[in-house]
C-alpha positions as CSV (number, residue, x, y, z in Angstrom):
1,X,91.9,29.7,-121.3
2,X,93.4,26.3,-121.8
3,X,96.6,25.3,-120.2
4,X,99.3,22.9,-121.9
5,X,100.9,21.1,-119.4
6,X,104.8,19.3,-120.4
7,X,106.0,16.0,-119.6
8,X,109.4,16.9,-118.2
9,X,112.0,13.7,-117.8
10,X,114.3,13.5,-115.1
11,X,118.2,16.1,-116.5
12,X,116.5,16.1,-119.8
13,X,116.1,19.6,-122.1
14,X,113.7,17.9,-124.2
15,X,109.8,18.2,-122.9
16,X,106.9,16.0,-124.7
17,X,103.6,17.8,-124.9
18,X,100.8,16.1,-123.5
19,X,97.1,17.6,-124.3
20,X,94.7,17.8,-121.4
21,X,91.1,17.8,-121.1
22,X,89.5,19.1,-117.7
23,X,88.9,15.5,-116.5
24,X,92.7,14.5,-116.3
25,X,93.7,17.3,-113.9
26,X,93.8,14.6,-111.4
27,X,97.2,13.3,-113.2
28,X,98.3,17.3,-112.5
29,X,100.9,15.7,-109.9
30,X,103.0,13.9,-112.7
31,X,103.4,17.2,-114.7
32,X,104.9,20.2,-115.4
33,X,103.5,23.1,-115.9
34,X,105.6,25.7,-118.2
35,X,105.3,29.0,-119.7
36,X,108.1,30.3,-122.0
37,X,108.6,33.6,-120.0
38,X,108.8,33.1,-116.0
39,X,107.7,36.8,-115.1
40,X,107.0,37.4,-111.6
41,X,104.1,39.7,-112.5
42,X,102.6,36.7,-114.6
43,X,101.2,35.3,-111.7
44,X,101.1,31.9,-112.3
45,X,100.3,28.9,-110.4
46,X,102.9,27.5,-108.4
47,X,104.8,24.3,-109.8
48,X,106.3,22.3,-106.8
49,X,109.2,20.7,-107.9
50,X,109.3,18.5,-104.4
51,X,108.4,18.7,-100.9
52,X,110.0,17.4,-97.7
53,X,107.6,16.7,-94.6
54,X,109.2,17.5,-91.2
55,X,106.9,16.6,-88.6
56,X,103.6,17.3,-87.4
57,X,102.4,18.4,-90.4
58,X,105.4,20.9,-91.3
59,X,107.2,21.4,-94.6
60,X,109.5,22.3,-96.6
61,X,108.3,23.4,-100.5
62,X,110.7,23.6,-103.7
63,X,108.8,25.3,-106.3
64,X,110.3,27.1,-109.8
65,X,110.3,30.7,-108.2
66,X,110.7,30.2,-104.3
67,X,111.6,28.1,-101.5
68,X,108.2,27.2,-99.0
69,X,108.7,26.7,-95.2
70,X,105.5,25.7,-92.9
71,X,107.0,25.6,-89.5
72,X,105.4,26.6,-85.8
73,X,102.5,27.0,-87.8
74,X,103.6,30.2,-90.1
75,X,104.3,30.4,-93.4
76,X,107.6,31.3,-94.9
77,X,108.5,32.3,-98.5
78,X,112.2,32.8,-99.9
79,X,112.2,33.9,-103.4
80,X,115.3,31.6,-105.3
81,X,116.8,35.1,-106.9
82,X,117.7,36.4,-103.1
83,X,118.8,33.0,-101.2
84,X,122.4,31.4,-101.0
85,X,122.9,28.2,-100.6
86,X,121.2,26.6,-97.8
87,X,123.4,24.5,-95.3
88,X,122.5,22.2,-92.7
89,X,124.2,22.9,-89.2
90,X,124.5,21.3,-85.8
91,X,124.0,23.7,-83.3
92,X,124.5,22.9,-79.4
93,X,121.8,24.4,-77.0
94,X,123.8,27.6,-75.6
95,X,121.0,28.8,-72.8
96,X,120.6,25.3,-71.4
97,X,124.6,24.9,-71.5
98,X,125.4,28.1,-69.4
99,X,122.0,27.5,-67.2
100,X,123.8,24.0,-66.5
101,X,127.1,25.5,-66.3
102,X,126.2,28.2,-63.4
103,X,123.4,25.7,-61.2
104,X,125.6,22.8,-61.5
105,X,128.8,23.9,-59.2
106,X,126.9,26.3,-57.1
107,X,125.1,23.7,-56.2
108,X,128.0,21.3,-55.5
109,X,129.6,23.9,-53.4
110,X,126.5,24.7,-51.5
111,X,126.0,21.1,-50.9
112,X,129.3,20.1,-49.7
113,X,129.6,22.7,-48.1
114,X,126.1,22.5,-46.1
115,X,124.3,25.3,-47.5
116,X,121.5,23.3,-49.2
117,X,120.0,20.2,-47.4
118,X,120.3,16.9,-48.7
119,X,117.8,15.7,-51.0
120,X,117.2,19.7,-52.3
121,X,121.0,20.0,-52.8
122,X,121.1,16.3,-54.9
123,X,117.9,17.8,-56.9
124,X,119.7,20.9,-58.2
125,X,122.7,19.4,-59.3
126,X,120.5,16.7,-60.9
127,X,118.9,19.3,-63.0
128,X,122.0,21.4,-63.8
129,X,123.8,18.1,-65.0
130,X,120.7,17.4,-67.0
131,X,120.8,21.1,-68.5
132,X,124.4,20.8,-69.4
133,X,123.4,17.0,-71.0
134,X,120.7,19.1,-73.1
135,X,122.6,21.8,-74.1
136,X,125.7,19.7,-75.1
137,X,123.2,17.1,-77.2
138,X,122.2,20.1,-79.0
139,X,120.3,20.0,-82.8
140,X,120.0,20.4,-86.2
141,X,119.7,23.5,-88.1
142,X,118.4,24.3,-91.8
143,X,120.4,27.6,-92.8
144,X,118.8,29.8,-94.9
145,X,120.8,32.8,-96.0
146,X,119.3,35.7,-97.8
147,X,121.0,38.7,-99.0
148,X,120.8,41.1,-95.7
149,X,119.1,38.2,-93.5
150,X,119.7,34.8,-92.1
151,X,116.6,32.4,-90.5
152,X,117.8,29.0,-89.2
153,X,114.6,26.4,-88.7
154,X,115.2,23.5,-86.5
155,X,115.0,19.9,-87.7
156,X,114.8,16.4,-85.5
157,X,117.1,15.1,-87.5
158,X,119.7,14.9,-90.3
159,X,119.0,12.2,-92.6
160,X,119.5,11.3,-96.0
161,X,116.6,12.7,-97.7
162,X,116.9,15.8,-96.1
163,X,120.4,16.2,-97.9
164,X,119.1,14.6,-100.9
165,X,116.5,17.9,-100.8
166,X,118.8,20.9,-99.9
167,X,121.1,19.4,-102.3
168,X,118.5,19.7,-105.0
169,X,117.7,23.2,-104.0
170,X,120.8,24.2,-104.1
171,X,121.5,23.1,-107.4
172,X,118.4,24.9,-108.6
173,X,119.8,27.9,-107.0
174,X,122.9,27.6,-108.8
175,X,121.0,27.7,-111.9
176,X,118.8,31.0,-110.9
């Protein structure tokens, strides 16, 4: 069976055909592969349409059909059909915060008032200021919405790029 792989230019309809002989697949990464149906029981190979690199080896995967997430080492698939748009959150650290919250004026009381010795009583509320510092700092979420589920994944930080590739799955969403 031989494939016929399209040329597809950047918010154009219009697709140039480009024949290919076994030896070119190596130029596979500049193409795009189309069929005229996209049946899900066609089974066809999967045609990334971009990819954003977290880190330490984790991704996120835009393909025609679905929406790839390698994170803490698992793999995570979201057909398009069944996901809303995805939004990126900021999302404070809420055990940390109350942790922080409850150590930090305990121990003040139990070290002014002589409950705790010195250095053990300035070591606690060290650590629950430190809690409350973590908790408040807090993160950035990608939110993923599905029609009777929610995930959220966790990302260092939120930078252009990152918007630049919800923003284009989004769109393709709209479109599904």
């Amino acid at each position: 069976m031989k494939y016929q792989y399209f040329l597809r230019e950047d918010n154009s309809p219009r697709n140039i055909i480009i024949p290919m002989e076994s030896e070119e697949i190596s130029r596979q990464k500049e193409l795009y592969f189309s069929y005229s149906y996209n049946y899900e029981w066609l089974g066809k190979e999967k045609n990334s349409l971009g990819k954003y690199y977290l880190n330490y080896g984790e991704f996120m995967e835009l393909t025609e059909n679905e929406i790839i997430i390698f994170k803490d080492k698992k793999m995570h698939f979201f057909p398009l059909k069944q996901v809303k748009p995805i939004e990126i959150n900021f999302r404070y650290f809420i055990i940390p915060l109350i942790t922080g919250g409850i150590v930090t004026p305990l121990s003040l009381v139990a070290f002014f008032n002589q409950f705790l010795p010195r250095w053990p009583g300035i070591a606690f509320i060290f650590v629950g200021a430190m809690l409350i510092y973590y908790g408040l700092k807090g993160t950035y979420q990608v939110a993923i919405k599905t029609w009777n589920d929610q995930y959220a994944f966790f990302v260092d930080e939120k930078n252009s790029e990152l918007e630049a590739f919800i923003k284009k799955i989004n769109h393709l969403i709209y479109r599904k």
